[in-house]
C-alpha positions in Angstrom: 0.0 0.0 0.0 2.0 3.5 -1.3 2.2 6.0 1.7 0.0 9.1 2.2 1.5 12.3 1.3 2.7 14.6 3.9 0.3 17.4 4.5 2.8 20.7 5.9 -0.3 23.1 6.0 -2.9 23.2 8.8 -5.8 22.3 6.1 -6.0 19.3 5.2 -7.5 18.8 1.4 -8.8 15.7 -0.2 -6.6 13.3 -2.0 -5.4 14.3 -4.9 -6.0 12.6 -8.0 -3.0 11.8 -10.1 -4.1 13.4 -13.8 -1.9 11.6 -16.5 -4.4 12.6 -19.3 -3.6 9.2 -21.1 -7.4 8.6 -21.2 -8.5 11.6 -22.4 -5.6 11.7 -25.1 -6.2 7.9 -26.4 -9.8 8.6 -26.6 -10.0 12.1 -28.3 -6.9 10.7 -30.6 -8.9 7.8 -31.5 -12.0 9.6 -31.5 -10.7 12.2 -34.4 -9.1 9.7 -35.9 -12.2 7.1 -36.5 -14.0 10.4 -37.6 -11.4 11.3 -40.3 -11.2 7.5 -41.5 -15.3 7.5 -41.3 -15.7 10.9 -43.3 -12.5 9.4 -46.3 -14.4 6.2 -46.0 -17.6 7.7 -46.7 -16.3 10.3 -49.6 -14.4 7.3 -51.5 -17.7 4.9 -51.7 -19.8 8.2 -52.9 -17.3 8.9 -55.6 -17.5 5.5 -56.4 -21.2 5.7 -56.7 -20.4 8.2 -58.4 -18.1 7.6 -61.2 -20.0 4.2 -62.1 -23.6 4.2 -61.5 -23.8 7.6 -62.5 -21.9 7.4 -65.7 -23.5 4.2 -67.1 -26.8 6.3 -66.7 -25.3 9.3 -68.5 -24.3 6.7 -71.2 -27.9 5.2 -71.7 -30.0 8.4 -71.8 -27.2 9.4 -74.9 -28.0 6.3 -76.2 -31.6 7.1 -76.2 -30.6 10.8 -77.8 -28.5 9.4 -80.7 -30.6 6.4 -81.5 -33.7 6.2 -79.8 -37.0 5.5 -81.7 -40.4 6.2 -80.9 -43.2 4.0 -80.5 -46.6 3.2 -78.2 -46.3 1.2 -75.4 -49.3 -0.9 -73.1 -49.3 -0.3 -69.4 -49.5 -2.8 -67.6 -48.8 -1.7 -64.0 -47.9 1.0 -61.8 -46.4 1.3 -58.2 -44.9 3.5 -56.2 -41.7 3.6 -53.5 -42.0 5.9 -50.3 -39.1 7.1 -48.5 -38.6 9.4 -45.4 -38.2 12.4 -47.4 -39.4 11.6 -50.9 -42.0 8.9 -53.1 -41.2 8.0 -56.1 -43.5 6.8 -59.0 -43.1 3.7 -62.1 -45.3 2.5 -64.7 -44.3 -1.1 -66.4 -45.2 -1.4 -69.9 -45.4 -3.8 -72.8 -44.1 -2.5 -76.4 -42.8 -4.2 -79.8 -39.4 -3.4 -81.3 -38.5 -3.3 -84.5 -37.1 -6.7 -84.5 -40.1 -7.6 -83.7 -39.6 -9.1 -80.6 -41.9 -7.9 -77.5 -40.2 -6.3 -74.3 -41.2 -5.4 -70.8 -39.6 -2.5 -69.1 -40.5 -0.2 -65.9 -39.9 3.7 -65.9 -40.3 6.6 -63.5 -42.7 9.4 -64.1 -44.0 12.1 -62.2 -46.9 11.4 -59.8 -48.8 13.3 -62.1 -48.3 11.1 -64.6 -48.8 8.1 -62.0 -52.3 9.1 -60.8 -53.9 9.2 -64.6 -52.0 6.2 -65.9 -54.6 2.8 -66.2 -53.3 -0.6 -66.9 -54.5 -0.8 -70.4 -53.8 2.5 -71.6 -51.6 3.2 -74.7 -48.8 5.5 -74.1 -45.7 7.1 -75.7 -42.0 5.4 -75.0 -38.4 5.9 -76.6 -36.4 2.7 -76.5 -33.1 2.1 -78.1 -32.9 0.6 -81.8 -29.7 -1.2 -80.6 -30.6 -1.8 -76.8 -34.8 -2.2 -76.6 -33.9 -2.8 -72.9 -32.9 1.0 -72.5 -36.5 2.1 -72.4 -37.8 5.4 -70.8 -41.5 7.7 -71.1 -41.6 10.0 -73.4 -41.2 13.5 -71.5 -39.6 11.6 -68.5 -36.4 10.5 -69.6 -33.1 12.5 -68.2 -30.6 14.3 -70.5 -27.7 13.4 -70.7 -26.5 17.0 -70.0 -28.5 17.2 -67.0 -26.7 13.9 -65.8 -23.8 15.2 -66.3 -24.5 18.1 -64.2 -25.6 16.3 -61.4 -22.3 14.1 -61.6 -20.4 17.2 -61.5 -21.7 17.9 -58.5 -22.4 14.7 -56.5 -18.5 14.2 -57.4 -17.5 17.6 -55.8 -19.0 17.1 -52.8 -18.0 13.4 -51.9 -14.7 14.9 -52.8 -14.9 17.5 -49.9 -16.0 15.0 -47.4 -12.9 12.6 -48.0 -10.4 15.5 -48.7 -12.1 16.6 -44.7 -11.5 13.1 -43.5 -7.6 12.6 -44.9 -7.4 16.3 -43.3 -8.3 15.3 -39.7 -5.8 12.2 -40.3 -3.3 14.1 -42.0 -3.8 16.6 -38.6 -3.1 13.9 -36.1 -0.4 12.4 -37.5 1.2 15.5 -38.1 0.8 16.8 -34.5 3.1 14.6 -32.8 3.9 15.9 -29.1 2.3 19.2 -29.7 -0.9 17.9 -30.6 -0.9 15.7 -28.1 0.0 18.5 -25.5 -3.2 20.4 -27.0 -5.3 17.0 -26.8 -4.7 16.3 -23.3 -5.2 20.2 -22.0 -8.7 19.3 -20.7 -7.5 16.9 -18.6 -3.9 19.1 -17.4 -6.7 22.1 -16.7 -8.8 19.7 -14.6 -5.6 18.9 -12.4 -5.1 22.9 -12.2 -8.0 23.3 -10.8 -7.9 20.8 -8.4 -5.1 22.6 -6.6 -2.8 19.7 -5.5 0.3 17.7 -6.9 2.0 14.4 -5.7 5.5 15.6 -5.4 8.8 14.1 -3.2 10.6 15.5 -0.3 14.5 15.5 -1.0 15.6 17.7 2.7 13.5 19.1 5.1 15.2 21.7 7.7 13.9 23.5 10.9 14.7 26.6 13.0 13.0 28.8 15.6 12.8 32.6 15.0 11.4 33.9 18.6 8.0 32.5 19.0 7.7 31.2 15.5 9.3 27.5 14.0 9.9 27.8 10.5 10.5 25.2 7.6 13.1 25.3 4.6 11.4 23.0 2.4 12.9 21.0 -0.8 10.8 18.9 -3.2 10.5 17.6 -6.9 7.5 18.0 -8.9 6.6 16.4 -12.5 4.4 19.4 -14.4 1.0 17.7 -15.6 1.2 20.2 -18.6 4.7 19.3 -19.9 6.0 16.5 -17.8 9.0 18.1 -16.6 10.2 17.8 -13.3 11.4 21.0 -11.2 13.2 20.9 -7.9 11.8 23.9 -6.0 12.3 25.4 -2.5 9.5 26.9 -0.2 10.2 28.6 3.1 7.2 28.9 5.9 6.0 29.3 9.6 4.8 25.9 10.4 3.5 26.5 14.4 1.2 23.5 13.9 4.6 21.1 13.5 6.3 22.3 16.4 5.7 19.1 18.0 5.6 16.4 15.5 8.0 14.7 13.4 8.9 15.7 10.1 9.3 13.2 6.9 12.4 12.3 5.8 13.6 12.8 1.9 11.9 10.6 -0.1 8.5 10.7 1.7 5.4 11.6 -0.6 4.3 15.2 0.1 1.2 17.5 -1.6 2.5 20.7 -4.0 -0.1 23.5 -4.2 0.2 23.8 -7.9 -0.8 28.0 -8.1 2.0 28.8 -6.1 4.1 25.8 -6.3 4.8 25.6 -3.1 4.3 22.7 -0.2 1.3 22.2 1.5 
C-alpha cells in the first residue's frame, strides 16, 4: 500500500488525484481519428457511386438521344416507393421493337403522370434501336446534359468529405507531441484546478525565530502540462509542526500547484 503524502499546512485537502491525461488523449486521438477514417471512407464509396452508376446512366440516356426510336407502349402496371423524405413513381409497360420481338420494361414518371396512368392505356416510350432494354416515357427521360451536371456535383461534394476526413488524419499524424500537448489540455486544466500535486521530499530543515518554528522545504514535482520535473524550494512558519515529526527525503508530500509551493 504506497504511503500518504505529507500534509505541511494546517488544512488538510482531499486526496489528490493523479491526472496523466492518457485517457482523455487515447480517446480524443482515437475519436478524431475514427472520424477522419469514417468521413474518407464515406467520400471514397460516394465517388464510387459516383463515377460508375452515374456514368453508365449518362451513357444510356445518350444512347436514347442518338438512336432512340419512338413507339406506343401498353401499361401494364404501376407502383410506387416511399421514403422518409421523398415517393417516387413507375409505370411497367409492354411495347414491340422493331425486331419484332416484345419487351417489358419499368420507368419513373412524375406522380402526375402516376395518378392518370390505367393498366391498359396506350402510351408514348423511346427505346433504343440497338438496346430495346434502354426504355424510358416520353417527356420523362433524363438528358444526358442534365446527368452530367448532377455528376459534376455529386462528385464535388463526396470529394470534400474525404479530402475533410484525410485532413483530420493528416492533422493527427502531423501533431506529434504538440498535438498531443493540446489533446490532453482538458485533462492538465482539470488537475489545475484541483489545486494539488504528488511531489517528493529530498531535505527538510527546521529553525526557531522567537516564537515562530519555520520550515526550509525542498521537493520535486513532475508538471501535468509538460512533464517536466522541477526541484523547487519553499520557506514557511509551520506553528502546527512544532511538536511532530517531520518526513524524511523521499517521503510523498502534496505541492499546491498556483504557487508551487508545499502544503
Amino acid at each position: 500500500m504506497a504511503a500518504q503524502p505529507f500534509v505541511f499546512s494546517k488544512d488538510r485537502p482531499a486526496p489528490p488525484r493523479q491526472p496523466t491525461g492518457r485517457l482523455p488523449v487515447l480517446s480524443i486521438f482515437a475519436g478524431t481519428g475514427c472520424i477522419g477514417l469514417i468521413f474518407t471512407l464515406a467520400g471514397l464509396l460516394s465517388m464510387g457511386f459516383g463515377y460508375f452508376v452515374i456514368s453508365h446512366e449518362i451513357e444510356q440516356a445518350r444512347q436514347l438521344e442518338t438512336e432512340g426510336i419512338e413507339t406506343t407502349a401498353t401499361l401494364m402496371d404501376k407502383r410506387f416507393s416511399r421514403s422518409d423524405d421523398s415517393t417516387s413513381y413507375y409505370v411497367s409497360y409492354r411495347f414491340i421493337a422493331v425486331d419484332d420481338t416484345i419487351y417489358t420494361d419499368e420507368a419513373d414518371v412524375n406522380s402526375a403522370f402516376y395518378n392518370a396512368a390505367s393498366a391498359g392505356q396506350e402510351i408514348r416510350i423511346r427505346y433504343a434501336r440497338s438496346d430495346p432494354g434502354n426504355s424510358g416515357v416520353v417527356g420523362h427521360i433524363d438528358s444526358s446534359a442534365s446527368l452530367e451536371t448532377f455528376q459534376v456535383i455529386w462528385m464535388v461534394f463526396s470529394g470534400f468529405f474525404s479530402l475533410l476526413g484525410i485532413f483530420f488524419v493528416v492533422r493527427l499524424l502531423r501533431g506529434g507531441n504538440k498535438g498531443l500537448r493540446k489533446l490532453r489540455q482538458p485533462s492538465v486544466n482539470m488537475a489545475l484546478n484541483q489545486g494539488y500535486l504528488n511531489g517528493e521530499l529530498r531535505n527538510v530543515i527546521s529553525f526557531e525565530d522567537g516564537n515562530d518554528y519555520w520550515l526550509t522545504i525542498e521537493y520535486t514535482f513532475t508538471t501535468p502540462d509538460t512533464g517536466q520535473r522541477v526541484d523547487a524550494t519553499h520557506n514557511g512558519i509551520y506553528n502546527h509542526l512544532r511538536k511532530r515529526a517531520l518526513p524524511a527525503p523521499g517521503a510523498p508530500v502534496l505541492v499546491r500547484l498556483r504557487k508551487r509551493e508545499y502544503l
